[in-house]
C-alpha positions in Angstrom: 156.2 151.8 29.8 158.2 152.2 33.2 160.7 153.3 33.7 164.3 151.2 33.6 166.4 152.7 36.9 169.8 150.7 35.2 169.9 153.2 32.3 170.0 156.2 34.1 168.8 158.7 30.8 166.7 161.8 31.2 163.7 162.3 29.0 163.9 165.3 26.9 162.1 168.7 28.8 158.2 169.1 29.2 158.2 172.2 26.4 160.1 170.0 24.0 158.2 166.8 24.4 154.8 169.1 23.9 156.4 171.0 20.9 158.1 168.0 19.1 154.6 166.0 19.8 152.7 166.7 16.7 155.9 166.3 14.5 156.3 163.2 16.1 152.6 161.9 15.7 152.5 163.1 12.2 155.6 161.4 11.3 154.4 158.2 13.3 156.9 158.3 15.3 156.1 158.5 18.7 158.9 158.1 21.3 158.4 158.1 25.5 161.6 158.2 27.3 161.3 157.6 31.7 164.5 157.8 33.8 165.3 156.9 37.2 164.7 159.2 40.4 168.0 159.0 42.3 167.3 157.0 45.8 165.5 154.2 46.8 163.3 153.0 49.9 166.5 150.3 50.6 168.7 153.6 51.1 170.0 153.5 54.9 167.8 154.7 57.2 170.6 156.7 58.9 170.3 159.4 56.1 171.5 162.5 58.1 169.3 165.6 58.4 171.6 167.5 56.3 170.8 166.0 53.6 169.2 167.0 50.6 167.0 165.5 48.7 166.9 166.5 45.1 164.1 168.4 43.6 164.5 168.1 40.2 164.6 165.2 37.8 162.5 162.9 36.0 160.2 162.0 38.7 158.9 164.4 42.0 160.5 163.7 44.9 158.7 162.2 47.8 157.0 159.2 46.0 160.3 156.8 45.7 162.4 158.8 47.8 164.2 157.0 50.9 160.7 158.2 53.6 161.4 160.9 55.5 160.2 160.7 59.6 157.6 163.8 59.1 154.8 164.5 56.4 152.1 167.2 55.7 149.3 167.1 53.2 147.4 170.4 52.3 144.7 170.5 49.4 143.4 173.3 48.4 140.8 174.5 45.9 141.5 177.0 42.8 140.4 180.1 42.9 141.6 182.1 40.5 142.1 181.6 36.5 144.1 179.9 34.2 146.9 182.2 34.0 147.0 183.0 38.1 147.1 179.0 38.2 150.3 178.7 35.9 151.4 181.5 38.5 150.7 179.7 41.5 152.8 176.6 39.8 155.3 178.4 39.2 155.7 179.7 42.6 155.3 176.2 44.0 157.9 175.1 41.5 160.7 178.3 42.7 159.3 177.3 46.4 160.3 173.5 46.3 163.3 173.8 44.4 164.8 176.5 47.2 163.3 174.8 50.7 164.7 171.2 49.5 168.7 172.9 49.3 167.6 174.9 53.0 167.4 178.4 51.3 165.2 180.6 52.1 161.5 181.1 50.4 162.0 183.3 47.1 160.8 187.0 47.0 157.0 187.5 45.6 155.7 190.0 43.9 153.6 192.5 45.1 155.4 191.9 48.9 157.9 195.2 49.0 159.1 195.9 53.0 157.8 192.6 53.9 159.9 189.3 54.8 159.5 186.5 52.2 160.6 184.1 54.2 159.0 182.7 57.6 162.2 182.6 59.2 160.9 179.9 61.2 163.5 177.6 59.3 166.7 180.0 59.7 169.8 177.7 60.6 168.4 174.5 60.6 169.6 172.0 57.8 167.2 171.0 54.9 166.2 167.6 56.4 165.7 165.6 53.1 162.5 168.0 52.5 160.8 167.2 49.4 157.7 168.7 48.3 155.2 166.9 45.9 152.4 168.7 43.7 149.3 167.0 42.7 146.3 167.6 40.7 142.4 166.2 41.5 139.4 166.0 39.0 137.8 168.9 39.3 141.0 170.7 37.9 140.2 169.1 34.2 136.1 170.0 34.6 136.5 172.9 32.2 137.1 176.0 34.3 140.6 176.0 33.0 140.3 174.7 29.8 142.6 171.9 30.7 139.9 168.7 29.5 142.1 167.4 26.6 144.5 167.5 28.8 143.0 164.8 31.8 144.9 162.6 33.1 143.8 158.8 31.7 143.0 157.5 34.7 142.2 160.0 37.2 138.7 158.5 37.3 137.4 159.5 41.2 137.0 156.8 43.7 134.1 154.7 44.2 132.2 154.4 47.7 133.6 151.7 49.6 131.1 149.7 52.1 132.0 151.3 56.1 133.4 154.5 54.6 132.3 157.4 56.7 134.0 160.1 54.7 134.0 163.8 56.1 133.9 165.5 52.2 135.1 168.5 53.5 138.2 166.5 54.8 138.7 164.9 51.1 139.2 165.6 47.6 140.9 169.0 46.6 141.8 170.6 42.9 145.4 170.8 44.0 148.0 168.6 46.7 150.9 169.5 48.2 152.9 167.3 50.2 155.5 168.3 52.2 158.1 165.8 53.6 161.2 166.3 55.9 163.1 164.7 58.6 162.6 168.2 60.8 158.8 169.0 61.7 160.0 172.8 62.0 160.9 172.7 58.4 157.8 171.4 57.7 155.8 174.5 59.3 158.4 176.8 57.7 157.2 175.0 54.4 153.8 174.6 55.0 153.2 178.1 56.1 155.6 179.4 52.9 152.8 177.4 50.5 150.2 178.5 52.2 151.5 182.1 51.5 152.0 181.2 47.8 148.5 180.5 48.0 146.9 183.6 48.5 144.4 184.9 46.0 145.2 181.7 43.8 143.4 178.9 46.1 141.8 178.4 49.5 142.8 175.7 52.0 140.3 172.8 51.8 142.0 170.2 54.6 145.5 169.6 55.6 147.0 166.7 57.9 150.2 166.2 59.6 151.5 162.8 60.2 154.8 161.3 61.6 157.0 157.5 60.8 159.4 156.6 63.5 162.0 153.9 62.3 162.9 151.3 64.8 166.7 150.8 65.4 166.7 147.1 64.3 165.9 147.9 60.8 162.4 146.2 60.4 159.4 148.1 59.2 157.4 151.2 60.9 154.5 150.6 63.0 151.3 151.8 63.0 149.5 153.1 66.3 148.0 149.6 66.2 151.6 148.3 67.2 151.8 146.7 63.9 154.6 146.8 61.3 153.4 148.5 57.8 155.0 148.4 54.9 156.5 145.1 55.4 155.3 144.2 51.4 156.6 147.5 50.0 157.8 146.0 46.6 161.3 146.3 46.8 163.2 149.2 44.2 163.9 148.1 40.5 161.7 147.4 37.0 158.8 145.6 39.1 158.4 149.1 41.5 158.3 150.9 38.4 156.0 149.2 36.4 153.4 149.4 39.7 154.2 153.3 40.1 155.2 155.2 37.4 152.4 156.3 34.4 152.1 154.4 31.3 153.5 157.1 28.7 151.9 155.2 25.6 148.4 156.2 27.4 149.4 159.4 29.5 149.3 162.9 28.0 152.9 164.4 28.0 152.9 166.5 30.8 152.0 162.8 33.1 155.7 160.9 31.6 157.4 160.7 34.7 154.5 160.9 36.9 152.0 158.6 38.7 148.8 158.8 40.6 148.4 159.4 44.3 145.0 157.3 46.3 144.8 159.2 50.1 143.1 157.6 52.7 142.6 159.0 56.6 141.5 156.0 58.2 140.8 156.5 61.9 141.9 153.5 64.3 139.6 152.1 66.6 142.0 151.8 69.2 139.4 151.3 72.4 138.1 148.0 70.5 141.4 147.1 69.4 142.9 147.0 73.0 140.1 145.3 74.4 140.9 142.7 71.6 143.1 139.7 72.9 146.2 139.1 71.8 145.6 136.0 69.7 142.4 137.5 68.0 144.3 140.3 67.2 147.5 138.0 65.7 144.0 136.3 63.6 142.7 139.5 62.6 146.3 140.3 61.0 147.5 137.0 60.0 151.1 138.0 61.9 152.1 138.0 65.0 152.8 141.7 66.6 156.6 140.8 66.5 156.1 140.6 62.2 156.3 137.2 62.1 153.4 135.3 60.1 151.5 132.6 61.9 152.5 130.0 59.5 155.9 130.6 60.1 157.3 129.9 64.3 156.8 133.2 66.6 160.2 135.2 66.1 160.6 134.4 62.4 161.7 137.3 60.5 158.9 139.8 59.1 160.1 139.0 55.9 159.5 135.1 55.7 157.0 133.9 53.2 153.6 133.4 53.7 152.7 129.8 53.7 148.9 129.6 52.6 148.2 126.3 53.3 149.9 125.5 56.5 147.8 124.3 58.6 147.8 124.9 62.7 147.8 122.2 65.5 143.9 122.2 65.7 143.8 121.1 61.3 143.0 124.4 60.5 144.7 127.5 58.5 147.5 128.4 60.3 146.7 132.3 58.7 142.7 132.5 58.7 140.7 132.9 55.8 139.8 136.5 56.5 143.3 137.5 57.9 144.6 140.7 56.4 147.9 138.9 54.9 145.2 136.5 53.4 142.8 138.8 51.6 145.7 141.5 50.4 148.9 139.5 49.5 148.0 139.4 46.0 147.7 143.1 45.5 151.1 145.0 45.0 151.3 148.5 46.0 154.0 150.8 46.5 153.2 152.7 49.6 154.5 155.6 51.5 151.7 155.6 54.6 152.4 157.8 58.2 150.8 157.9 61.2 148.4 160.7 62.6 147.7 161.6 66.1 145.0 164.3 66.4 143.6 163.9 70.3 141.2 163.4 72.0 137.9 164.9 71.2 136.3 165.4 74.7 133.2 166.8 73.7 132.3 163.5 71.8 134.0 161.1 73.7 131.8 158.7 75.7 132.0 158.0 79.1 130.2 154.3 79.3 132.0 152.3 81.7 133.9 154.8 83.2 134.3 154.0 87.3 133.8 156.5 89.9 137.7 157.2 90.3 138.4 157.4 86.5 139.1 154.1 85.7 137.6 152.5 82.6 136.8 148.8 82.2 133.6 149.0 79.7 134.0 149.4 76.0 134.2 153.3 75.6 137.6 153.0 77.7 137.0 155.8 80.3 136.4 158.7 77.1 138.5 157.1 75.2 136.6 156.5 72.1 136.9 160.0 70.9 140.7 159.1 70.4 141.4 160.8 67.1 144.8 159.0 65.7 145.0 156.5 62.9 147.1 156.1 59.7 147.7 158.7 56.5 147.6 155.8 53.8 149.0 157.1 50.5 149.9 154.8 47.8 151.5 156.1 44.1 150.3 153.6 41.5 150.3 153.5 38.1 146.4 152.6 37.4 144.0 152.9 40.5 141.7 151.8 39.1 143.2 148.7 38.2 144.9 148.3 41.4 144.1 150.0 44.4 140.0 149.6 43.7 140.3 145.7 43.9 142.3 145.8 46.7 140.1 148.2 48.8 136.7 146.1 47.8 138.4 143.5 49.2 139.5 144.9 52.5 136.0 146.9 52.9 133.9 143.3 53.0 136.4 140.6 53.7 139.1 141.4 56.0 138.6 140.7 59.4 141.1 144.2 60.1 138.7 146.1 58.6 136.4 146.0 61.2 139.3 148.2 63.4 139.2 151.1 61.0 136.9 153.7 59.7 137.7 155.4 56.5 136.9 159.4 57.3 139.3 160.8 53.9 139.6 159.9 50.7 141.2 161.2 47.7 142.6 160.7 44.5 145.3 163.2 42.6 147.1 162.8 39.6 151.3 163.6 40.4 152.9 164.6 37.2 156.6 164.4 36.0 159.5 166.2 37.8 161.1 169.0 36.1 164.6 170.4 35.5 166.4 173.4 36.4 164.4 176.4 34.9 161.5 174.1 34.3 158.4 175.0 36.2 155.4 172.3 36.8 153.1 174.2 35.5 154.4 173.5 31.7 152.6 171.4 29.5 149.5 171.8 31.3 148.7 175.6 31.6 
């Protein structure tokens, strides 16, 4: 069941959940309590950078969590045994819990004369930094004797018709994410895990990405000018049901947790702004201001869609392949950012570039080796169950579709938070 954020209780600690389990079972007697993670994606979005976002408690931080305006996502691949990967959560755990109050990185063994801490970070506030851990498949394969204790439905991804995934750029044993308000506390933190990691697990693919609010309130936009998030399921028993793991089906260590889908999806931003306007306004099934097309331009972002109006010409007001169409019945709770990676000259074609540098033809003077596009991460309960459909869908039936190109993809299990003296790694290793 999900959790209910009105009652406000704590479940009882990892260690005694795992050592009361088998009393409980043989008695018949099975009990799953899920709290409330403090903070909500209504909270204001003038949250100073000063501060802090709480690390422990029943869930992680930085699923639910008000979004911060700065992300990075680093996977990495185990390297070492059982024991050196209870090690490396329990660094990760000390790490978290000291970066998200702005103190300085703990002292590792093994380290004497030499700094523990970056310094990189010294005097500036914590910035709301929360840092999320995450598990893939090929953690439970066996190597660490850890397949009674697979997640339920950590079942990988299926191909998706147009993916063109880069697999050295996806999957991963273990996630970090990293979130702040400050970019330079995110390179304090992401170099401080990265030095955690040493000897334990080798880097596989990190991104970076960033979320600027806009000062009237309404959702983000993406670097296709459009808002996202605008159906974020608002905070309350709905959310939780869509995010947080069922704890009659989850092993114990996964109460409190959820699952994590990532996505890179590269824009096609030459095609797009060769696209006009109303094609574009089709395409989405909104208007770039938010407001649908069966509501009048200006309407808020947030007015219902009306499915069968019907346009001056007798037709749908919102096309049948418009992306509010095909994906309004799917509820997910995400937490998506934007990338910006550059141009890749090498790559980038010159077709219809003019003699002084002007482009007019399709590859837009080089710039189809633009490299910038959206970090899509959705926490859901069952992926299977809901973000599968939902990406089907997109992949054959969405006229938006045909502006992106899938280049990541990956799927982690997020387990529950932890309390003071807890460490992440209990229950599982």
């Amino acid at each position: 069941m999900a959790s209910d954020p009105s009652s406000h209780r704590f479940r009882p600690s990892r260690r005694a959940l795992l050592t009361h389990g088998a009393a409980a079972t043989a008695a018949a007697a099975v009990a799953g309590v899920a709290g409330a993670q403090l903070g909500s994606s209504d909270a204001a979005a003038t949250a100073t950078t000063d501060t802090v976002v709480p690390f422990h408690g029943e869930h992680q931080a930085g699923i639910v969590t008000e979004q911060q305006s700065n992300v990075v996502l680093a996977a990495f691949d185990v390297t070492t045994d059982q024991s050196g990967l209870r090690r490396l959560l329990d660094d990760l755990t000390a790490l978290g819990a000291a970066l998200s109050t702005g103190r300085p990185a703990p002292a590792r063994e093994g380290r004497a004369g030499l700094a523990a801490d970056s310094g990189i970070a010294t005097g500036l506030a914590a910035a709301r930094f929360s840092l999320t851990v995450g598990f893939g498949p090929g953690l439970f394969g066996g190597r660490f004797g850890l397949t009674a204790k697979r997640p339920r439905k950590l079942d990988p991804l299926p191909a998706f018709p147009g993916d063109t995934l880069d697999e050295s750029r996806s999957g991963g044993d273990l996630v970090v994410q990293l979130c702040a308000d400050d970019p330079q506390v995110l390179s304090h933190a992401f170099l401080q895990v990265r030095a955690v990691t040493v000897g334990k697990a080798r880097l596989r693919w990190s991104d970076a990405g960033f979320l600027s609010r806009p000062a009237d309130g309404h959702a983000p936009r993406n670097l296709l000018g459009l808002q996202d998030g605008t159906a974020n399921p608002p905070p309350g028993p709905g959310r939780d049901r869509l995010v947080w793991a069922d704890t009659a089906a989850e092993p114990a260590w996964m109460h409190g947790g959820t699952y994590l889908v990532f996505r890179r999806i590269r824009l096609r931003l030459p095609e797009w702004s060769l696209t006009p306007v109303d094609q574009q306004d089709q395409a989405v099934g909104r208007r770039a201001d938010g407001s649908p097309l069966s509501a009048a331009p200006g309407a808020d972002p947030s007015t219902p869609l009306d499915l069968v109006a019907r346009d001056a010409a007798g037709g749908p007001a919102i096309p049948a392949r418009a992306h509010v169409r095909q994906m309004h019945r799917f509820k997910l709770h995400r937490r998506s950012y934007n990338y910006d990676r550059g141009f890749d000259l090498p790559a980038a074609s010159t077709h219809g570039e003019d003699p002084d540098g002007h482009g007019h033809g399709h590859g837009h003077a080089g710039h189809s080796g633009y490299d910038a596009g959206l970090l899509f991460l959705s926490f859901l309960q069952d992926p299977a169950r809901q973000f599968v459909p939902a990406q089907q869908v997109l992949a054959t039936a969405d006229d938006l579709n045909r502006f992106l190109q899938t280049t990541g993809s990956s799927l982690f299990a997020i387990p529950g938070g932890v309390r003071a003296g807890e460490s992440l790694a209990d229950g599982l290793v």
